[in-house]
C-alpha positions in Angstrom: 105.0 57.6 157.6 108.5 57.7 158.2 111.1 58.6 155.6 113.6 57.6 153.9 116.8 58.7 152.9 120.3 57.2 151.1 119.8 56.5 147.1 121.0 58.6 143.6 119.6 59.0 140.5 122.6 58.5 137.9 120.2 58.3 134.8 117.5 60.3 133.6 115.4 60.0 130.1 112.4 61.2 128.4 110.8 61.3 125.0 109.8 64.1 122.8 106.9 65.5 124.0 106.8 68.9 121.0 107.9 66.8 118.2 105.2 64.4 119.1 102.8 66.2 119.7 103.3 67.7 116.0 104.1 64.7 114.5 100.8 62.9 116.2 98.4 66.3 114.2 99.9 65.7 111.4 100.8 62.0 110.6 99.0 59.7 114.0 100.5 57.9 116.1 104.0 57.3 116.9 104.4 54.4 118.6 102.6 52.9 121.9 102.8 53.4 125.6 106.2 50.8 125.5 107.6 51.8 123.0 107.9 55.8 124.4 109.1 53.7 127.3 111.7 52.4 125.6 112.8 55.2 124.4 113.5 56.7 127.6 114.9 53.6 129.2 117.5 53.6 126.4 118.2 57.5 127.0 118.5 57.2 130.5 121.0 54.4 130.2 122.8 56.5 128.0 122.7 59.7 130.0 124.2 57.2 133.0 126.4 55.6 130.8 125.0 51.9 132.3 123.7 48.8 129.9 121.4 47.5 130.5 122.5 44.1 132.5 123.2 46.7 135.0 119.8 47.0 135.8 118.2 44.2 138.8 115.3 45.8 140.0 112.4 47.5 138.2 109.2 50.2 139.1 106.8 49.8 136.1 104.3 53.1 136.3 100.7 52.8 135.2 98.9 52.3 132.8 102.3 49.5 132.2 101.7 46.1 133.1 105.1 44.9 134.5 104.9 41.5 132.8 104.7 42.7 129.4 106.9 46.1 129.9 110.1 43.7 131.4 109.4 41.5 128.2 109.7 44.5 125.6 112.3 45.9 127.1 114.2 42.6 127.5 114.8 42.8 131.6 114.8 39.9 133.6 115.1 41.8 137.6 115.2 40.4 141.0 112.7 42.8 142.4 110.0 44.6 140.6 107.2 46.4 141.6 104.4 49.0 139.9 102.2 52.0 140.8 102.6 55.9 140.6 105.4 58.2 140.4 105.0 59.0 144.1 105.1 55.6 144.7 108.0 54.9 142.5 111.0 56.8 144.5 108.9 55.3 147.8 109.1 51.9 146.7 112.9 51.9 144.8 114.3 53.5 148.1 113.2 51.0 150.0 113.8 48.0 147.6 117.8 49.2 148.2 117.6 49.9 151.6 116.4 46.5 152.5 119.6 45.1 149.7 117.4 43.6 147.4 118.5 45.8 144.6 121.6 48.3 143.3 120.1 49.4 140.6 116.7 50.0 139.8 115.0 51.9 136.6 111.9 53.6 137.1 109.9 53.0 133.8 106.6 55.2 132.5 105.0 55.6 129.1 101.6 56.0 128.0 99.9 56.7 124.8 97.1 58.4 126.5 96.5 61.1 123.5 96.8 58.4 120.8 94.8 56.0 123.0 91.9 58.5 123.8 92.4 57.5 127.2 88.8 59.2 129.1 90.0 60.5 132.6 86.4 61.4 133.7 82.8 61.0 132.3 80.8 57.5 131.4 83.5 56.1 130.0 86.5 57.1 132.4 89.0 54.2 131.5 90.3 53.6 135.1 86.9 52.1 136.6 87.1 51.7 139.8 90.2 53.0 140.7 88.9 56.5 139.8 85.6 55.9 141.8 85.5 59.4 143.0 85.3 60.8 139.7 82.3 59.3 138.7 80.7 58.8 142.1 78.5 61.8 141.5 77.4 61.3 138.1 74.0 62.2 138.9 74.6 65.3 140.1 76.4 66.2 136.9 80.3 65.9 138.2 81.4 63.2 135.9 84.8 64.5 135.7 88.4 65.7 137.5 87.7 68.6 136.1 84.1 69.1 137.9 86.0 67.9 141.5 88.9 70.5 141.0 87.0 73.0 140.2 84.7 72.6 143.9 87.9 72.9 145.6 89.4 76.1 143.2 85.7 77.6 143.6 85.8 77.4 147.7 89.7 77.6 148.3 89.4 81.0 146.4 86.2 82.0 148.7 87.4 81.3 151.9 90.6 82.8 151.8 89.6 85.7 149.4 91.9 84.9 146.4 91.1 86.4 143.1 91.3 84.2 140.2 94.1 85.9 138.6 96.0 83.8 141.1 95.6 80.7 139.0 95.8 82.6 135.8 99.7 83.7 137.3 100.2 80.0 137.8 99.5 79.4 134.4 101.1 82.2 132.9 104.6 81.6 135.6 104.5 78.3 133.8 104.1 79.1 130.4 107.3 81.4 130.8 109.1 78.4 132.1 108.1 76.3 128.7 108.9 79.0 126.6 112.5 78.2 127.8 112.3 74.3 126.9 112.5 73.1 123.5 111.0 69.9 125.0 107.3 71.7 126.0 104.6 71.4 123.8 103.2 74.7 124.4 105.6 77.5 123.1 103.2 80.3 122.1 103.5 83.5 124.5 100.5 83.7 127.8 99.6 86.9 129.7 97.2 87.3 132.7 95.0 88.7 129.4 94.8 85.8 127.8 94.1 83.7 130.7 91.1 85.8 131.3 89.6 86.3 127.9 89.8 82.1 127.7 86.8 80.0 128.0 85.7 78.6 131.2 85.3 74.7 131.2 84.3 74.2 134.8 83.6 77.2 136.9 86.1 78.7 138.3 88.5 76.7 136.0 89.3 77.8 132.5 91.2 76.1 129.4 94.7 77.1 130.4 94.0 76.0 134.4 93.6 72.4 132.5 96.9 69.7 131.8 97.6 69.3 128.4 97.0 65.1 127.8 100.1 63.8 125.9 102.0 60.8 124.4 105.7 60.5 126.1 107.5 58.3 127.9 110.3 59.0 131.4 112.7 56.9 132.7 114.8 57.5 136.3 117.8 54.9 137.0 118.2 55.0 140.8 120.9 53.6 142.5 122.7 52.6 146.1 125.4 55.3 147.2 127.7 52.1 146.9 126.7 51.5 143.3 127.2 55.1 142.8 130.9 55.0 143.9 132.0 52.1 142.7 130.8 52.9 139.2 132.2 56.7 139.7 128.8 58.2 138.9 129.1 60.8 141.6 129.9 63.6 139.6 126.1 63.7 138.2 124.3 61.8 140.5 121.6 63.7 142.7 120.7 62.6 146.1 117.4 61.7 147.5 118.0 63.7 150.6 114.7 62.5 152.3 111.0 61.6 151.5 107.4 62.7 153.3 104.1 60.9 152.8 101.0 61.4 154.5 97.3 60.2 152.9 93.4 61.3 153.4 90.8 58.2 152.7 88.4 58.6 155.2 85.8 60.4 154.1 87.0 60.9 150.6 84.1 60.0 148.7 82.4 62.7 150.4 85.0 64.9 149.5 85.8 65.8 152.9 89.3 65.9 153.4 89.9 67.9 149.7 87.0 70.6 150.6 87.2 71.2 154.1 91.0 71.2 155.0 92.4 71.1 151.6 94.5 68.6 152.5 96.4 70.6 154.1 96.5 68.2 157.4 98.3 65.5 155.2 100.4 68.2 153.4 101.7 68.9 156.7 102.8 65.7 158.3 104.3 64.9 154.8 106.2 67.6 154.9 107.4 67.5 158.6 108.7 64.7 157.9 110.5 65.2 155.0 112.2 68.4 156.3 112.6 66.8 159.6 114.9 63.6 157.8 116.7 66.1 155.5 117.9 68.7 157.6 116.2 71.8 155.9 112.7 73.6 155.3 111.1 75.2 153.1 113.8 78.2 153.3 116.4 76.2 152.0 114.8 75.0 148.1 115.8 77.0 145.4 113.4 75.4 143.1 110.1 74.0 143.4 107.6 71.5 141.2 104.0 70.5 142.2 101.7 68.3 140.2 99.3 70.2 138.8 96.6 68.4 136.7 95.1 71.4 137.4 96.6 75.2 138.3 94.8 75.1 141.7 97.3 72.4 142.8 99.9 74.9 143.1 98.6 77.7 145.6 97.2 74.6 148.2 100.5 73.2 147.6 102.7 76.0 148.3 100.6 76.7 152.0 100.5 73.1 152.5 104.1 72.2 152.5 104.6 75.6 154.2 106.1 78.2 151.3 103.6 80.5 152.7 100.1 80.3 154.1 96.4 80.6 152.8 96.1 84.1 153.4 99.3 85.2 151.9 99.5 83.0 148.8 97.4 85.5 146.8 100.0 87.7 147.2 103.1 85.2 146.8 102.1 84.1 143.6 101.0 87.4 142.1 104.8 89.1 142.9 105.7 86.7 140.1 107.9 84.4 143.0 106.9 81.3 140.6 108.2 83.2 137.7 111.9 82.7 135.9 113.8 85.1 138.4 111.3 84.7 141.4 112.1 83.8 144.8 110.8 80.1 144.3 110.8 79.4 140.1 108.1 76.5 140.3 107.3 73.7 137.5 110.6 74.8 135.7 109.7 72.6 132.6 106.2 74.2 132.0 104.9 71.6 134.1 101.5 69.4 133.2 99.9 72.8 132.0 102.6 73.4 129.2 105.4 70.9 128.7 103.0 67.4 129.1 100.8 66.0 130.9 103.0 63.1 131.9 101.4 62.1 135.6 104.0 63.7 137.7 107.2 61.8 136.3 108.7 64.6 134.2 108.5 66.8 137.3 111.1 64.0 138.7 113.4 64.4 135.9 113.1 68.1 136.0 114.4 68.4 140.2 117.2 66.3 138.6 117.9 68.3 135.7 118.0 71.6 137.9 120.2 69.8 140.7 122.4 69.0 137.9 122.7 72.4 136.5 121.3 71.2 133.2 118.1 72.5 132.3 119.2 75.0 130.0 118.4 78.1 129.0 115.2 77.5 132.0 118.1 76.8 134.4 117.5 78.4 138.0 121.0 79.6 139.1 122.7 78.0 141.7 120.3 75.0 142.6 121.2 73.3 145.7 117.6 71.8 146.5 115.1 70.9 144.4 112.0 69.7 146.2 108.3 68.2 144.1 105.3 67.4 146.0 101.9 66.1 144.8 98.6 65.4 146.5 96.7 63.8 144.2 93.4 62.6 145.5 94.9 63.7 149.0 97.7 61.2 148.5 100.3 63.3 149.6 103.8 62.6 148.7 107.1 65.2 149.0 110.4 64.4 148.2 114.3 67.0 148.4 116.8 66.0 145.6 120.1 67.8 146.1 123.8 67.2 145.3 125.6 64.4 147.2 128.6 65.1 150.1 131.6 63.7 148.2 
């Protein structure tokens, strides 16, 4: 697939993922899956400095129904449309390309934790659209967990990676949260922890697991026209170019995660992205990868072409991912330690580091931020950096 360049995002909000998660132990639930989505909508339009009649078009993430989500949030749009948070910067990009929209907001929340939402097992709550979780219920694998932890178990064998390589995922991250009020996980991690944890799913073990959350994100994204004429350049970051490549076939088999790793879609998405954007791997200062699970990160970092399968043992455990490393990755703590919120908090945190406002996590000098997820081989990879004035 081609991609697509041109587009800002002027506005970012999210909700309070460490207070909630407090505040949901000791006293239930908050609020539901649109009302953390209000919230962010209302802090993003504040961050931009936007109402909300400035808004025409709208990406509604799941588990939102788009219907009810425009109601409560009182939008009335000329386009609209609804999936993932790959999907979303795909779809909005596209939607002002084509001039059907100058403004679009890009709107998740879920209640998931509250909710009890089942992401695997006889009762996953997605059905059908998870069929590959529960395809092999006989057979005991009822769960991500169970599918992730095939691909950690052979990824590790055939390119002889010890397992202290996803522990220095885990603890790289857990160094980043310690640096954002926002995370919910504050307490210090060391390699010895990791280890003395308890395994869930062989090779996997508790902190190689996301951390399921209440919260709500919100991205405005805009035309470079909108952009100008508003004077929102100052803060605005550019989408300097998108890459998305997908496995199906054979994916119920689990072909294309066990015996390429994705990798073949990892790399035409990312040829494509560096091809439209001028710039490789060499040239992103900071880097975030979903990571439902820890193993996303080292098959993400050869797939996209940070380094390769043989060498990412080594990569990893120099502390690179690390505050200080050569490529600080998941800068927020990621879905292991700041929330597990499906991939869009990653998109505000590229923003946040583009904008030189992350913090005391702040990587210096950020030019390019890039995030890439391959969930179920869907494999999506996007640059953000700071717009020629």
């Amino acid at each position: 697939m081609s991609s697509i360049a041109g587009g800002m995002i002027v506005g970012v909000g999210d909700t309070d993922y460490a207070r909630d998660w407090e505040r949901h132990r000791t006293e239930g639930a908050q609020t539901d899956a649109y009302g953390y989505a209000a919230i962010a909508l209302q802090r993003a339009l504040h961050d931009a400095g936007l109402a909300k009649a400035d808004i025409d078009g709208i990406f509604v993430g799941s588990p939102l129904a788009y219907e009810r989500c425009a109601e409560v949030l009182g939008l009335n749009v000329s386009w609209a449309s609804s999936g993932d948070s790959a999907q979303a910067l795909q779809d909005a990009m596209a939607a002002i390309a084509m001039g059907w929209t100058d403004c679009v907001a890009l709107v998740y929340g879920n209640d998931q934790r509250s909710a009890g939402t089942a992401y695997g097992g006889p009762d996953a709550s997605y059905g059908d659209q998870f069929l590959s979780y529960v395809y092999y219920e006989p057979w005991g694998f009822t769960s991500q967990g169970a599918l992730y932890a095939l691909l950690a178990r052979r990824y590790l064998a055939v390119h002889d990676l010890d397992e202290r390589v996803l522990g220095e995922v885990a603890v790289a991250q857990r160094m980043h949260a310690r640096r954002n009020p926002n995370a919910v996980m504050q307490s210090a991690l060391t390699i010895e922890d990791y280890l003395a944890s308890r395994t869930i799913v062989d090779p996997l073990r508790l902190y190689d697991y996301t951390i399921v959350n209440d919260g709500g994100v919100v991205l405005l994204v805009v035309s470079d026209e909108f952009a100008r004429t508003r004077g929102l350049l100052d803060r605005a970051v550019q989408l300097k170019g998108m890459g998305r490549s997908d496995l199906n076939v054979d994916a119920t088999s689990l072909a294309p995660r066990l015996v390429d790793f994705y990798h073949s879609a990892h790399s035409r998405a990312a040829h494509s992205l560096y091809q439209t954007a001028s710039l490789g791997p060499e040239d992103i200062d900071v880097l975030q990868i979903y990571d439902s699970f820890s193993i996303h990160v080292p098959v993400m970092l050869a797939g996209l072409g940070f380094t390769d399968d043989f060498g990412v043992g080594d990569f990893v455990l120099s502390g690179a991912l690390r505050p200080g490393g050569r490529l600080p990755t998941n800068t927020s703590g990621g879905h292991l330690s700041e929330s597990y919120m499906q991939g869009w908090g990653h998109l505000v945190e590229c923003v946040r580091q583009v904008r030189g406002e992350a913090g005391d996590r702040q990587i210096p000098g950020v030019r390019h931020a890039q995030y890439g997820s391959d969930v179920a081989g869907k494999v999506f990879t996007t640059i953000f950096g700071k717009p020629a004035h």
